[in-house]
N, C-alpha and C positions, 0 to 999 in steps of 0.2 A: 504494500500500500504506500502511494506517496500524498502527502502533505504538503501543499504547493502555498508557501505564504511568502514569496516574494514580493518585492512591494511594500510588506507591510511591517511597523516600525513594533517595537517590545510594548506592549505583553502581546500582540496579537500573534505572531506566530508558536510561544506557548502556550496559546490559548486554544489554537487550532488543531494543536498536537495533541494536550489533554482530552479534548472532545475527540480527535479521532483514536487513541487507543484505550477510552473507555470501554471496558469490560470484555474485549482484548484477553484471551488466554497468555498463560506467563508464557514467557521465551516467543513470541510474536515479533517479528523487525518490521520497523515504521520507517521510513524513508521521511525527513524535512529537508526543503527546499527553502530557505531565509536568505535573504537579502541586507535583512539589518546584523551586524557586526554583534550587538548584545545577543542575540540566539547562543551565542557560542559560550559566553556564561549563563544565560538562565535554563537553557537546555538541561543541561548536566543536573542543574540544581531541581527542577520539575522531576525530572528522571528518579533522584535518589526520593524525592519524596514521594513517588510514586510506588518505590519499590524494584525500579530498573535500573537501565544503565545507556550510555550512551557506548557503541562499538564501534564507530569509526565518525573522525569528521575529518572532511575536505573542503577545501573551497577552490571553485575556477572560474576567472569572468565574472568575479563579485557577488560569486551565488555560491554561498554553504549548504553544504550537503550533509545532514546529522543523519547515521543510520542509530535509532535505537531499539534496544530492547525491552517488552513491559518483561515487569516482575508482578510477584505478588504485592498486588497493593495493600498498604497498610489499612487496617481498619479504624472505624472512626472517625 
């Protein structure tokens, strides 16, 4: 699955990512596509509060590419 939030500036592409790997089996990879430079730290930090991880990031042409992975999400 990819997550296309180029364009758009923080929190929206964390935002796009939580809704899309809502309820999301653990070990599932999400592809984000971001544009804005802070994806590259709030990613990571979504992730861990999620329960996952982020497993690769690249960027080319001014376009980050976050693959991650859900975990078990914390409850509560």
């Amino acid at each position: 699955m990819i997550v296309d939030a180029r364009g758009h500036l923080c929190p929206v592409p964390s935002l796009r990512l939580r809704k899309a790997i809502e309820g999301l089996p653990p070990g599932t990879r999400v592809t984000l596509l971001a544009t804005d430079p802070m994806a590259r730290i709030d990613v990571p930090y979504l992730m861990a509060e999620l329960g996952g991880r982020v497993v690769e990031t690249t960027e080319a042409d001014g376009v980050l590419t976050l693959v991650v992975e859900t975990g078990d999400a914390p409850t509560g």
